[in-house]
C-alpha positions in Angstrom: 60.0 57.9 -225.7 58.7 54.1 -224.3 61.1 53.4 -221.3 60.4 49.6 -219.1 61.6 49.7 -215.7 62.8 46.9 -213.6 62.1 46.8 -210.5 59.7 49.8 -210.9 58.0 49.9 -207.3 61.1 51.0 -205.4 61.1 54.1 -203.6 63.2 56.0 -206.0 61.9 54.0 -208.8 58.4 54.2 -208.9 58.4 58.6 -208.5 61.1 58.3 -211.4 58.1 56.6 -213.6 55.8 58.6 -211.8 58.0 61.9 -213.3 58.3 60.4 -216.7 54.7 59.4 -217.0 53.8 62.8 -216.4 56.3 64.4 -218.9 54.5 62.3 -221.7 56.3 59.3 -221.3 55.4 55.8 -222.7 56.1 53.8 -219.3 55.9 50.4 -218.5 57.3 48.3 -215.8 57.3 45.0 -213.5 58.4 44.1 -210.2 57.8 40.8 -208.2 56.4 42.9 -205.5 55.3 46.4 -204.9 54.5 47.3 -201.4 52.6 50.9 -200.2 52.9 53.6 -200.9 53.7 52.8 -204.6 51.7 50.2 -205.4 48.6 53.2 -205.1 50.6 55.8 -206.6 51.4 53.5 -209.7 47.7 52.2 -210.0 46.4 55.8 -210.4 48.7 56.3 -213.1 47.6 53.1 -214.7 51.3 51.8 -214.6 51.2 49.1 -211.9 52.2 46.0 -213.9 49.1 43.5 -214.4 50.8 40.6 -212.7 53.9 40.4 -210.3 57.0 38.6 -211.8 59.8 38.8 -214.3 58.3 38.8 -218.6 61.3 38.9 -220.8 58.4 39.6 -223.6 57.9 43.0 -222.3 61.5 44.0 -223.6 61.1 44.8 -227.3 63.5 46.5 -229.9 61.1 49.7 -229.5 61.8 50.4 -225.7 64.3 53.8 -225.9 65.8 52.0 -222.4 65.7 50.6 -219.9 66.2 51.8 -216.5 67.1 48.8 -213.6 66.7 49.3 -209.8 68.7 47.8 -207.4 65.9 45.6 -206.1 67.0 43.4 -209.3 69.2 40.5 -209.5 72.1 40.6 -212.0 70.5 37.6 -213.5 67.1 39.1 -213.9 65.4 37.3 -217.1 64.2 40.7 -218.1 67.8 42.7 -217.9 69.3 39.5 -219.6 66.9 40.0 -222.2 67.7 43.7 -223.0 71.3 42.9 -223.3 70.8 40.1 -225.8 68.8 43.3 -227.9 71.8 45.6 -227.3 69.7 48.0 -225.3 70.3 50.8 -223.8 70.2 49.9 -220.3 70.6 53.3 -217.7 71.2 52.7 -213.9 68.7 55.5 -211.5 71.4 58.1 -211.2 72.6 57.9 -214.8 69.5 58.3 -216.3 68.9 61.3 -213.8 72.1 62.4 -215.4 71.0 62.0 -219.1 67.6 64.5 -218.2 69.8 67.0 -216.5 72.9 67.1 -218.6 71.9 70.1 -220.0 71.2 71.9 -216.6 73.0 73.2 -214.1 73.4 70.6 -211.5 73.1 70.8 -207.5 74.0 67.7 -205.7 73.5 67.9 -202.2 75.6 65.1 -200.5 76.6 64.1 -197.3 76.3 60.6 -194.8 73.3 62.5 -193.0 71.2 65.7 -193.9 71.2 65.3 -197.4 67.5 64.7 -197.5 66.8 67.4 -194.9 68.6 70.2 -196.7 67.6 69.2 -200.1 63.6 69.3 -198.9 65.0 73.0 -197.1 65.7 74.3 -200.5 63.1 72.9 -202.5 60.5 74.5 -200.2 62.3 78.2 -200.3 62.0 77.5 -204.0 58.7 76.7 -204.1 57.7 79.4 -201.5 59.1 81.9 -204.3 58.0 80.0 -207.5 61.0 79.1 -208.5 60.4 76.0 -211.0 63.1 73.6 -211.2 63.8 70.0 -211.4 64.9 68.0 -208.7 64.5 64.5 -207.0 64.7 63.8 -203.2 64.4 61.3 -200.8 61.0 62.3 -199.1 57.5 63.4 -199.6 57.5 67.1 -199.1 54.3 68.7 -198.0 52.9 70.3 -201.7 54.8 68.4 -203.8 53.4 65.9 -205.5 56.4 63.4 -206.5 59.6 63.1 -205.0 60.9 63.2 -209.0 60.1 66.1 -211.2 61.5 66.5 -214.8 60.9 69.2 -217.6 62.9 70.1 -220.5 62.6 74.1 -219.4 64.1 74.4 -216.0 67.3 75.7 -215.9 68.5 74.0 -212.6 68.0 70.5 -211.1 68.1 69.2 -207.1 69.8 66.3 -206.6 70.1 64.5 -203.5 73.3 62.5 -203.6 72.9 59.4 -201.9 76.7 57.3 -201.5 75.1 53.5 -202.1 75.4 51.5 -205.3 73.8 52.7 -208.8 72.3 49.3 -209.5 72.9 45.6 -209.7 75.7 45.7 -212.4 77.2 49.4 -211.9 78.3 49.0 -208.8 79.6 52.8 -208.6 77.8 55.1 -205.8 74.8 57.4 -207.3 76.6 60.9 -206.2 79.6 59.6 -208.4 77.2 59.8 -211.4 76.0 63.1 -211.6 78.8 65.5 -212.1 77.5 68.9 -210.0 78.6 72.3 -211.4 77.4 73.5 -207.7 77.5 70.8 -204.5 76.9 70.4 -201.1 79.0 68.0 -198.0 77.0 68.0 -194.7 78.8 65.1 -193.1 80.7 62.0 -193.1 80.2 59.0 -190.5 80.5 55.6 -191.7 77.6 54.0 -193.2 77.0 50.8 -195.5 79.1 49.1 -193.8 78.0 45.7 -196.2 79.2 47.3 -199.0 82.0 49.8 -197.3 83.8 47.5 -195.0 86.3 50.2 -193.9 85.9 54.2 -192.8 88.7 55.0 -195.4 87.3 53.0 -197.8 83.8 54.9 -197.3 85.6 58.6 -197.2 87.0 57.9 -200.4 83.4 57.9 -202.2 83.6 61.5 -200.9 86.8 62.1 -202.1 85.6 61.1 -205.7 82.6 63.2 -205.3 84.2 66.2 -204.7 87.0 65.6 -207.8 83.9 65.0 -209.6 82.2 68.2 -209.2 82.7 70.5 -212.7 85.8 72.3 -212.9 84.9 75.8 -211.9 81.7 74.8 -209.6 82.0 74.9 -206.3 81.3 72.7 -203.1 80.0 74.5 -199.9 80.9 71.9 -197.2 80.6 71.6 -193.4 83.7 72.9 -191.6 82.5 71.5 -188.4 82.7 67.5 -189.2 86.6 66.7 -189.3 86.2 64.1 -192.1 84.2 66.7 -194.6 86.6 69.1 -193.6 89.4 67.2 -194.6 87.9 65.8 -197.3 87.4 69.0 -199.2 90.1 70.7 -198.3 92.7 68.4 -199.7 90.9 68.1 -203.5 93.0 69.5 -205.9 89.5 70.1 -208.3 90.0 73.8 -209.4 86.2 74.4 -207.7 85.4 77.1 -204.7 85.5 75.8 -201.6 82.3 77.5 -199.1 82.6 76.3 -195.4 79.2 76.6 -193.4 78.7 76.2 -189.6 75.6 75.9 -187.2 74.3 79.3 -187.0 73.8 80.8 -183.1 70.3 80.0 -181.8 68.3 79.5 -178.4 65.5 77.4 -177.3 63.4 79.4 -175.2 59.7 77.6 -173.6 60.1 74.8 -176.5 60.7 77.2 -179.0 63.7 77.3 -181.3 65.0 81.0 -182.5 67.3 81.2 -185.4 69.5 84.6 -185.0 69.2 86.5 -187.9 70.6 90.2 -189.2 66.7 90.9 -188.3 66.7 90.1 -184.6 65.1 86.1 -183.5 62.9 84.0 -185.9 60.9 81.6 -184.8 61.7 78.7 -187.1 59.8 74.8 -186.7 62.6 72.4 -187.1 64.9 72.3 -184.1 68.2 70.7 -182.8 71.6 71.3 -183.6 72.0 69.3 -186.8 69.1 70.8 -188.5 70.3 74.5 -187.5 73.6 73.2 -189.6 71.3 72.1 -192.8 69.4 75.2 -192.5 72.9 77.2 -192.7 73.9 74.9 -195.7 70.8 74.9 -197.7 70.9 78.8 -197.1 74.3 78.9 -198.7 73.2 76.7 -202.3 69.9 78.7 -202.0 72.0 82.1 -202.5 74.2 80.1 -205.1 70.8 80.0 -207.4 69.5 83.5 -206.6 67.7 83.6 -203.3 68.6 86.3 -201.2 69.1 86.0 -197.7 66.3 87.9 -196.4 64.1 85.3 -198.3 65.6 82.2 -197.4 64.5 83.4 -193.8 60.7 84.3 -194.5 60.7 81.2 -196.6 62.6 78.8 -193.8 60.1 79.9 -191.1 57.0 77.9 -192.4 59.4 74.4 -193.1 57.9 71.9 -191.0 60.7 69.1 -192.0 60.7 66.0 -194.3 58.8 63.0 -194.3 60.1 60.8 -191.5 63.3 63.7 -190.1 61.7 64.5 -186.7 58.1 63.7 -187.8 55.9 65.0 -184.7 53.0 61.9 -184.0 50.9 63.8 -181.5 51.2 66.5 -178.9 49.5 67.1 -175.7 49.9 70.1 -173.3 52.2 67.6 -171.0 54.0 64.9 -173.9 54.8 64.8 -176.9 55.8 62.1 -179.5 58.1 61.6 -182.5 58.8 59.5 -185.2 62.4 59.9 -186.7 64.1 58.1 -189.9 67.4 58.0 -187.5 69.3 54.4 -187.4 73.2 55.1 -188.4 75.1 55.9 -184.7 75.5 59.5 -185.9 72.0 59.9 -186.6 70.5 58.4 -183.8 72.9 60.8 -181.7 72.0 64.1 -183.3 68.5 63.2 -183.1 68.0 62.4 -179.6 70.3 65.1 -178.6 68.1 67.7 -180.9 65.0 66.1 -178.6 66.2 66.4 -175.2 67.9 70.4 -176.3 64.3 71.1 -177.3 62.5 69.9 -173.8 65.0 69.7 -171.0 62.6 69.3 -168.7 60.4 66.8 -170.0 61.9 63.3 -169.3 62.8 61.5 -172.6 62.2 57.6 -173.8 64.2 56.8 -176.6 63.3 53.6 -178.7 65.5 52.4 -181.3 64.8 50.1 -183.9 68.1 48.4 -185.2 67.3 46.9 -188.5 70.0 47.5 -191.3 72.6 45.4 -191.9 75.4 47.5 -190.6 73.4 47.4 -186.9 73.7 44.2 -186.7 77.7 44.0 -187.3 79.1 43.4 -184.3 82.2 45.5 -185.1 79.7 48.2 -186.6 77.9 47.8 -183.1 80.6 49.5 -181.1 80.5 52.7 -183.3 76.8 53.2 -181.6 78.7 53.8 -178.3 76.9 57.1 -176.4 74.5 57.5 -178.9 71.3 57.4 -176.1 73.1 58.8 -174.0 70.9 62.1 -173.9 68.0 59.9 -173.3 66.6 59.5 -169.3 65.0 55.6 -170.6 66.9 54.3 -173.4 65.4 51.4 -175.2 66.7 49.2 -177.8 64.5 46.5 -180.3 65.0 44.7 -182.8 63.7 41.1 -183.8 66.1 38.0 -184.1 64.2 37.1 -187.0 65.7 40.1 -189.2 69.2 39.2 -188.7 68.0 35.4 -189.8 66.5 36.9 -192.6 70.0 39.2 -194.0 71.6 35.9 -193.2 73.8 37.5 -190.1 75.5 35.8 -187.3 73.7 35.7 -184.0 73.4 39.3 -182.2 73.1 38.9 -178.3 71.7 41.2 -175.8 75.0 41.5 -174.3 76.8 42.5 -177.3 74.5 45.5 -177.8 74.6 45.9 -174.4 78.5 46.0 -174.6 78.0 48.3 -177.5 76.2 51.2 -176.2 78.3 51.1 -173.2 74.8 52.1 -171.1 74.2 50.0 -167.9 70.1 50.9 -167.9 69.9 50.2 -171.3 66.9 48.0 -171.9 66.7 45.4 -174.9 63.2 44.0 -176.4 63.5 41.4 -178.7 60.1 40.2 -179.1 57.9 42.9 -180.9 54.5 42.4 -177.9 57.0 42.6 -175.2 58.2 46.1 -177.0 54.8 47.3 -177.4 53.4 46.7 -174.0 56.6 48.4 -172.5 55.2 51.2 -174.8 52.2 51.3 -174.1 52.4 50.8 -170.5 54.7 53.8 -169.3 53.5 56.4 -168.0 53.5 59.7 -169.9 53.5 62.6 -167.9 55.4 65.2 -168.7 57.1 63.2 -171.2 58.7 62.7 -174.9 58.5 59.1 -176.9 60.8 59.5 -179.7 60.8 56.6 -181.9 64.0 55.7 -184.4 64.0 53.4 -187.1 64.2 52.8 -190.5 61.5 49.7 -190.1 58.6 49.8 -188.5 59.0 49.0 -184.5 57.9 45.0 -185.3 54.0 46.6 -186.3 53.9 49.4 -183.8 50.8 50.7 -184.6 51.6 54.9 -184.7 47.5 55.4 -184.7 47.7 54.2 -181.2 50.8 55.2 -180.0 49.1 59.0 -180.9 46.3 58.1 -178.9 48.4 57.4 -175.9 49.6 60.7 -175.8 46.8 63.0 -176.3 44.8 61.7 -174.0 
């Protein structure tokens, strides 16, 4: 099959063409700008396009599809062209869905977690040699794409993410995939550019679960209100599983998962990802992995890419990196820290940078989110809201918004890194949150900092 992607250096994208490429694929693709890690990843593969830009030539009446990203514009030259041939022309999701149709589906879902719990149960897979398809939002440690497709496996990974398809299907990705078994690990608003209201934004969920197979079944997270609800009042003829955060202690640093066995020692910690662990238990058993299993298997998972990424460590500090920017997110996260060294004081630095953060009614909802932090620190650079075309955000405003008088507000990326870089460590954790990249904060350094 010859398949042309637009906007092929996307996250997502680029591992899609990555997968196909390596399946025997004919793939071709353009972009007007690929940025790393993909732009390596595509050159190895020989499919980064020659030139950056838009070439209606490469659409041809012998392309099978054509698959468009979201980085596209609804005008793109190259989409209009395919239309004017009477292409087929498949969004991200629903070409996932046209690979796996066959297969029996998981769809892990959720506002937070969903990457967490899907990389949980593709490593107790993996640990087992269990081959199946899947795609998820993160480099795993030995895994070589973040997209894998095969015309043998019997079952496919999705993660279900809730934002739009692609530039003209304007339908969320979970809506598209149709799970015969699915997961719900929270709901806190998100997207708010695209999801201006939190009803508006729970009802994706609601059409997620209706849109799970008649006779699958959703396993769902009692403990958030909104999921809870959510599930609970579908009328789908599935099974409904409820999950909870298994008991566990933090003993010297260490996190213990109870267990039928006695304590296990387990590397991920916090409260939220002792909640994935129980769901991505629950889907794992769905496919055929026992419990005792899942346990030896969950021991050795260090986390995703980005979730609670440890920088460096010293026998005094310790720093991390964490993907964390909605207000639930950064909560849970810097909660999980400060369960997980109580006695170490805790500098919490968060990056706003989406558009939501810089809503000002959006703003309030991060109220008590650092609260768990002893020095909280927000930074974020005036230029970025210029650039998504936002009102003015003031100091005060987020001030006003996480309702913490000691809060302190960079918004000049030097003046961030040489408060960084100029505290003194000592018995100490620096967690870092964002979705950007601290205004050039170089992490090399920052590591340096703290081992020495």
């Amino acid at each position: 099959m010859q398949i042309h992607f637009i906007a092929i250096g996307g996250s997502a994208m680029h591992n899609l063409a990555l997968a196909l490429n390596h399946k025997g694929y004919i793939v071709t693709g353009s972009d007007d700008v690929i940025f790393e890690p993909s732009k390596t990843r595509l050159e190895q593969k020989g499919l980064l396009p020659n030139e950056f830009g838009w070439f209606p030539e490469k659409i041809h009446s012998e392309l099978d599809a054509v698959i468009l990203g979201m980085h596209a514009k609804a005008d793109n030259p190259e989409l209009i062209k395919a239309k004017e041939l009477e292409l087929t022309i498949y969004s991200y999701p629903e070409f996932l869905y046209e690979q796996s149709k066959n297969k029996t589906r998981v769809v892990i879902g959720g506002s937070h977690g969903k990457t967490t719990i899907t990389s949980m149960i593709l490593h107790v897979l993996n640990y087992h040699d269990f081959d199946v398809d899947y795609m998820v939002g993160a480099q795993l440690e030995g895994f070589e794409r973040m997209v894998h497709l095969t015309d043998k496996n019997d079952f496919i990974i999705l993660e279900g993410d809730e934002y739009l398809s692609s530039p003209i299907d304007r339908r969320p990705k979970f809506h598209l995939y149709k799970p015969n078994i699915a997961l719900l690990s929270g709901i806190a608003w998100d997207h708010i550019n695209v999801f201006p209201t939190f009803d508006n934004y729970v009802e994706q969920f609601q059409i997620f679960v209706d849109s799970i197979v008649k006779g699958g079944s959703i396993t769902y997270n009692e403990e958030d209100i909104a999921v809870k609800n959510v599930v609970e009042a579908s009328e789908n003829p599935i099974r409904k599983l409820a999950y909870s955060t298994p008991d566990y202690a933090v003993e010297n640093g260490q996190t213990l998962l109870e267990t039928s066995e006695g304590p296990m020692p387990i590397e991920v910690f916090g409260k939220h990802n002792l909640s994935n662990l129980a769901g991505a238990k629950w889907i794992c058993q769905n496919i055929g992995i026992d419990e005792d299993d899942f346990y030896e298997a969950i021991a050795t998972f260090k986390g995703a890419s980005k979730r609670l990424e440890k920088l460096a460590e010293s026998k005094t500090n310790v720093a991390y990196k964490d993907f964390a920017h909605s207000p639930s997110k950064v909560a849970a996260t810097t909660k999980a820290v400060k369960e997980q060294y109580p006695e170490r004081k805790l500098i919490a630095c968060l990056e706003l940078h989406t558009y939501s953060s810089f809503n000002p009614e959006f703003l309030k909802e991060y109220r008590g989110a650092l609260d768990e932090a002893d020095e909280a620190i927000v930074f974020y650079l005036p230029e970025s809201v210029k650039i998504k075309k936002l009102a003015e955000v003031t100091s005060e405003q987020i001030s006003e918004a996480f309702q913490r008088n000691d809060l302190k507000i960079y918004t000049n990326a030097d003046a961030f890194k040489n408060y960084v870089f100029n505290q003194e460590y000592n018995n100490s954790v620096l967690l870092l949150m964002s979705s950007g990249n601290y205004g050039g904060l170089n992490l090399n350094e920052v590591k340096s900092l703290i081992v020495n």
